[in-house]
N, C-alpha and C positions, 0 to 999 in steps of 0.2 A: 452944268452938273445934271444927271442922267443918273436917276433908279430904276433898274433894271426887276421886276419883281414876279411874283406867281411861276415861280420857278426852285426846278429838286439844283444843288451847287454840287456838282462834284471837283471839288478843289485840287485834290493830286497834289496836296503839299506834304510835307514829310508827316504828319500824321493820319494820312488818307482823309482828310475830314469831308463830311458830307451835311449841306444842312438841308434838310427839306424846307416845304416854306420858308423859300431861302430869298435873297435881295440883295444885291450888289451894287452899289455907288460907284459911279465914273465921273472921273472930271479930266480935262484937258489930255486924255490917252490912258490916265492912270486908274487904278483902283484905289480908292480913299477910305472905301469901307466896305464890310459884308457881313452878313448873317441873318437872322430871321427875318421876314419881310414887318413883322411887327415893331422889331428894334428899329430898322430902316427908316419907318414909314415914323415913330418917336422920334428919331435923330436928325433927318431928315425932312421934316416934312411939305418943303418950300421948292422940294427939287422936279424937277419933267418927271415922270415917269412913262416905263415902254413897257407891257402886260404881256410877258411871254406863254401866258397860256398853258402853264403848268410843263413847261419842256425840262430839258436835262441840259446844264449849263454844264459847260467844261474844257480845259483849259484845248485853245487852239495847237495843233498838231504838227509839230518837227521832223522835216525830212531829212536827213540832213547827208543824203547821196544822191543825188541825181544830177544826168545828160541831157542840158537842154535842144543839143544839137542832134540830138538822134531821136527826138519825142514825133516827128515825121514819118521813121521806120519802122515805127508798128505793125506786126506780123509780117515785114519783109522778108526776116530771116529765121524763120521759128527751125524748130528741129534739128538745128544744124551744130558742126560740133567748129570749136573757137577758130581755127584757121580756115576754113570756108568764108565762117561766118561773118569776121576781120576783112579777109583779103576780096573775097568776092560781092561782097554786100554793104560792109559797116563803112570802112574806108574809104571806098569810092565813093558813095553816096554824100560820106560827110565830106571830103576835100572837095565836092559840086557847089557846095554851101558859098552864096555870096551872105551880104548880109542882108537883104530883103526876106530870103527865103528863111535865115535862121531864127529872126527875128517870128514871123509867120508860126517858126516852129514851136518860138518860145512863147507868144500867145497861148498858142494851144495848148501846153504844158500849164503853164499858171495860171487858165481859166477851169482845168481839171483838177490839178491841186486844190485849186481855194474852196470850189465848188463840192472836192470830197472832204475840206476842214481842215488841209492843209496853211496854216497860215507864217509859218518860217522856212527855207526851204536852202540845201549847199549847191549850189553849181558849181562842180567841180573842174571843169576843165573847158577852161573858154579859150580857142585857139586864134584864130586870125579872121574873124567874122566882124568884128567891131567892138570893142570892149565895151564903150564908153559910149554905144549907140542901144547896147545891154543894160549898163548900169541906168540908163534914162528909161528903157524902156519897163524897166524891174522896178525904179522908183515911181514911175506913173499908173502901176498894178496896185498899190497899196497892200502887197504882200510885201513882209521881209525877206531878205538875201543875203547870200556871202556868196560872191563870185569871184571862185579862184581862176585867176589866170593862167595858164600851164605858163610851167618856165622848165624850159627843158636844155640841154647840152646835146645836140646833131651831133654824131659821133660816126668813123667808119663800121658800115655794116649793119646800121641803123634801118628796120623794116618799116619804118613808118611812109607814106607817101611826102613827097617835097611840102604839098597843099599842106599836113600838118604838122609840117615845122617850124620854129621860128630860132633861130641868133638867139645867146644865150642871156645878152648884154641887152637885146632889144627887146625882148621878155619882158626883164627887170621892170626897164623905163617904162615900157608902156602901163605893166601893172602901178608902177609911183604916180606915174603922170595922172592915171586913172583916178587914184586914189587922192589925189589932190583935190577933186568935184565932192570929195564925201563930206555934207554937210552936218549928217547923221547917221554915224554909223551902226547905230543898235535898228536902223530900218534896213541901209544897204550898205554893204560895207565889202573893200577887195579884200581876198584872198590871194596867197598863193598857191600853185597848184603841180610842184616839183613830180615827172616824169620820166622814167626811166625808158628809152626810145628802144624796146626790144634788149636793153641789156643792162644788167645791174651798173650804177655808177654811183660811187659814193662821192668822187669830186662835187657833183651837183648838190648833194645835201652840204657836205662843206659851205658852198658858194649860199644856199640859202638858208643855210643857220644864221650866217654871217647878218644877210638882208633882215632875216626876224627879227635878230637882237639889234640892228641899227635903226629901222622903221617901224617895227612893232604889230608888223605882219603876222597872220594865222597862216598854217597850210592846213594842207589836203593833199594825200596820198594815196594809192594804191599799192597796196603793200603787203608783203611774203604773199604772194599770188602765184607765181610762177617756181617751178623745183630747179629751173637752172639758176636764179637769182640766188636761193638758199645754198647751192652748192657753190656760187661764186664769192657767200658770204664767207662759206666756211673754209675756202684755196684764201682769205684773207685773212683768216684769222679768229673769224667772228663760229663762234659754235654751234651759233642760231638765230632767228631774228632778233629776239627779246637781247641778245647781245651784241648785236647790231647796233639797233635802238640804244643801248647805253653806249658803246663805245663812239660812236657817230655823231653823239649830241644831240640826238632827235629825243629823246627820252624825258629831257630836264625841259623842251618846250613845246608850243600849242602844234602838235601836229593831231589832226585828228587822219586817223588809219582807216583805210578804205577795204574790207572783206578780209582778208588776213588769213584764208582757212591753214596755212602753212605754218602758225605758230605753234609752238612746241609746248609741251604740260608745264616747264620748267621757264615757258616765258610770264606765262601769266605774273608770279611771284615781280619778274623784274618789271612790268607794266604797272604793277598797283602802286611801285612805288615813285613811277615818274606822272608826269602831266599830258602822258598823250592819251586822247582817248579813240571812239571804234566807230566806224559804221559798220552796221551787220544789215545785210538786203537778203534777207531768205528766198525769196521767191525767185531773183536772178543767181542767186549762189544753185539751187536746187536743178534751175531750169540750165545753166551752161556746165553744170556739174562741176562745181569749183573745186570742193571739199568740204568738210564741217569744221567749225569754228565752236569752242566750247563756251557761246555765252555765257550759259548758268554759273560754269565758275570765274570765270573771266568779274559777271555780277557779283560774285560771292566776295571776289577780292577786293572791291573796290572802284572797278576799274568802270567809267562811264559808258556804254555799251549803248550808242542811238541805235532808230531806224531810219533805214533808208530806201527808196522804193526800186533807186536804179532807173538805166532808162529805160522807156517802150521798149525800146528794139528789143530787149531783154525779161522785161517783165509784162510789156504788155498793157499794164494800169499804172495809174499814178495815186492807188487809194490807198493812204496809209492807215488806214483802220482795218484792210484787208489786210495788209503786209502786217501788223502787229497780231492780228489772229492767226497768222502760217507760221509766224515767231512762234509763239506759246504749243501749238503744236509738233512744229519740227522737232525740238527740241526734246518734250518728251518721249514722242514717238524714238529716234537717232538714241535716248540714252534710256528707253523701258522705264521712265520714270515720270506717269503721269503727275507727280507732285513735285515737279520743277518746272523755273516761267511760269509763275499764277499767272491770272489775267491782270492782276493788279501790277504785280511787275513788269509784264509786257509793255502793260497799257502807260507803263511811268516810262520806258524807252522812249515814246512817242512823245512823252512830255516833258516832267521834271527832268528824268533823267537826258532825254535827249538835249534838253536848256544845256546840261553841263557839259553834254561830249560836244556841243559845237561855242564852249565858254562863255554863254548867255547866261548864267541862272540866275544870274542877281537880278532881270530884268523880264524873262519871261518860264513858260514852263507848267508854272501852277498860278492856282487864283487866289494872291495873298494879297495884303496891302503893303502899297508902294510897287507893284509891280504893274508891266503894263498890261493895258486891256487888251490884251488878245484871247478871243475866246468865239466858242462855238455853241448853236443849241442844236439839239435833235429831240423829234418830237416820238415820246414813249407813250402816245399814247393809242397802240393798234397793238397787234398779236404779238409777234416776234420778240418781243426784251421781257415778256411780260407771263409768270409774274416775278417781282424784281426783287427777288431777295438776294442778291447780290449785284451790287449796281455796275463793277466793275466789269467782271464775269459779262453782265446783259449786254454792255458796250462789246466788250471784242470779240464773245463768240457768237453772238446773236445780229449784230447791229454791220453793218459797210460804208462806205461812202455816200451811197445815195440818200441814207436816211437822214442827213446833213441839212438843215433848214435853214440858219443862219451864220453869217460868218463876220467876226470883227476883227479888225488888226488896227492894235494904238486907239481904240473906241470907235474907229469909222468902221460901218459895216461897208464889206463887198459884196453880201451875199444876202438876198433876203427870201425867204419861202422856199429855197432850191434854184434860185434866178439868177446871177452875176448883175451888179450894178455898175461893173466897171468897163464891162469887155459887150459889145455886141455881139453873141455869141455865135449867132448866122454868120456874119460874115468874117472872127474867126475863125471857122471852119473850112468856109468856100476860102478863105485865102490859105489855109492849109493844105486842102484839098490841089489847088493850083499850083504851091512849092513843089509839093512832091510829083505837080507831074513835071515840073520845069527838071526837077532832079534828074527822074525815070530818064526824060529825054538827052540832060547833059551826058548822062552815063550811059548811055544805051544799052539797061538792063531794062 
């Protein structure tokens, strides 16, 4: 048992509570208790204690979009517009991927996350690199995971290269077979990860609704993206995605929907009232010019609205304390409405709210009791957040990744002073640095 103490709690539970001279009880991963460091230190008084130095506790940070396979292509394709940037750069580079290299990639990826206070994190589309060489290497990071496997259906006319295809049937298996190692899945746990290979196909959501309701699988999609899919919805029938989603059966289970800008005013209403929830990645929707997505109502209705950073190739960073500050922005700026997206709502995407859009919330999110210890400090005590009269506000328009000091996942820290304890940080790098030139070379860009 571990008191945590000399520290401001920003909890992020449904009543925003904040205690100052605040203290926090851990034992065996969990949170047992919290509140003033006085009651603590009365309730308590037989336990370790660890003197956080007056920082800002707060609950660890949910991505719950990103490409571990493309976390290598940073600033390979910047500028570019999506079929360039697919065909000429993204593609190729990822079908070079053995599983040394992607691995390499995904080092880098989860030493940057954890380090900017990312501590749960979606990988969405894990293709033919190693699944089960992923879910070991994801479970020896002491970050959390969902790693969806893509399960897709190769169909005539399909733009995808052959390297990211896989048999519809041997998809499945592999995702089961995977999923048979998970000893705990509220650490790491498979996804699925249904792909439409350059053309709408609803057979494929058929085939893994089917999979969800017999093994109890999550997805992960990408979804109303494209304006030929939405007019393929509608030569079927469907009047629009949000009627998609109901007729198809995606609506009634865990899909969570990846960018969406293609949903209609009239979908929102039918989303509030199923179980799928969002990833919103502002910084790559802005930057590939996707469209805009009406968060704020989308929030208003109900509907659990994460964040997600997307990949490098795309965004560049992996800091979601940056992406939740370009959320709260976009947003008002896109609708002349500086009083939509507070910072407190943002900042509940990245947490609370984000716990619920990847179906976590009973276990992480905010800092209550019975829940687990995942959590971050940053230290408030230099210019920039300061002065703090609003704590949520000093977090995400004043505060980023760097200013990140500690990082805990399940009560074990990864992170301590700004340092990683898990990852030799040099030599993930120089093995990064060496993927990508094995890449550069395979492809001869």
């Amino acid at each position: 048992m571990i008191r945590y103490e000399h520290c401001t709690i920003l909890t992020m539970d449904d009543k925003d509570t904040i205690i100052k001279d605040g203290s926090m009880v851990v034992a065996n991963g969990k949170i047992i208790s919290l509140g003033t460091e006085s009651e603590m230190i009365k309730t308590y008084p037989q336990s370790a204690r660890i003197d956080l130095g007056g920082r800002l506790v707060m609950p660890g940070l949910i991505n719950n979009h990103f490409h571990l396979a493309q976390s290598l292509f940073r600033g390979f394709s910047d500028d570019m517009t999506i079929v360039p940037w697919l065909f000429e750069r993204i593609w190729p580079l990822q079908s070079a991927h053995d599983e040394k290299t992607f691995l390499a990639g995904a080092r880098l990826a989860m030493l940057e996350m954890s380090k900017s206070g990312t501590t749960t994190f979606v990988e969405s589309m894990v293709v033919n690199y190693g699944l089960d060489a992923l879910f070991e290497e994801v479970s020896s990071s002491g970050m959390r995971g969902r790693l969806a496997k893509v399960v897709m259906e190769p169909r005539e006319g399909s733009l995808l290269p052959p390297a990211l295809t896989q048999e519809l049937n041997s998809s499945i298996k592999e995702a089961k077979n995977c999923r048979r190692n998970v000893t705990n899945p509220d650490m790491v746990d498979i996804w699925l990860g249904p792909r439409w290979t350059g053309m709408y196909n609803p057979h494929l959501i058929e085939v893994v609704n089917g999979v969800m309701d017999d093994d109890g699988f999550i997805s992960t999609i990408h979804f109303a993206e494209e304006s030929a899919d939405i007019e393929a919805m509608k030569a079927d029938g469907y009047s629009s995605p949000g009627v998609f989603l109901k007729g198809s059966g995606m609506l009634d289970r865990r899909y969570l929907l990846i960018h969406c800008p293609r949903l209609g005013t009239g979908d929102l209403d039918i989303l509030a009232k199923g179980k799928v929830t969002i990833a919103h990645c502002p910084v790559s929707a802005m930057k590939m010019a996707m469209g805009y997505l009406d968060v704020p109502g989308l929030l208003e209705k109900g509907v659990a609205v994460g964040i997600g950073t997307d990949a490098p190739a795309c965004n560049n960073s992996s800091d979601l304390l940056a992406e939740i500050k370009t959320a709260a922005l976009l947003h008002k700026h896109q609708l002349g409405r500086p009083d939509v997206l507070s910072a407190g709502l943002a900042l509940g995407m990245g947490t609370r709210i984000g716990a619920r859009s990847i179906f976590a919330e009973d276990i992480i999110g905010s800092l209550e009791v019975g829940k687990r210890a995942d959590f971050i400090t940053i230290d408030l005590d230099y210019a920039a957040p300061f002065p703090e009269y609003n704590l949520p506000s000093s977090v995400v328009y004043s505060l980023c990744g760097r200013d990140v000091r500690d990082v805990f996942v399940d009560g074990k820290q990864l992170v301590k002073d700004g340092l990683s304890l898990i990852y030799d940080e040099e030599k993930v790098r120089s093995d990064a640095r060496q993927a990508m030139i094995t890449l550069l070379k395979r492809t001869n860009l």
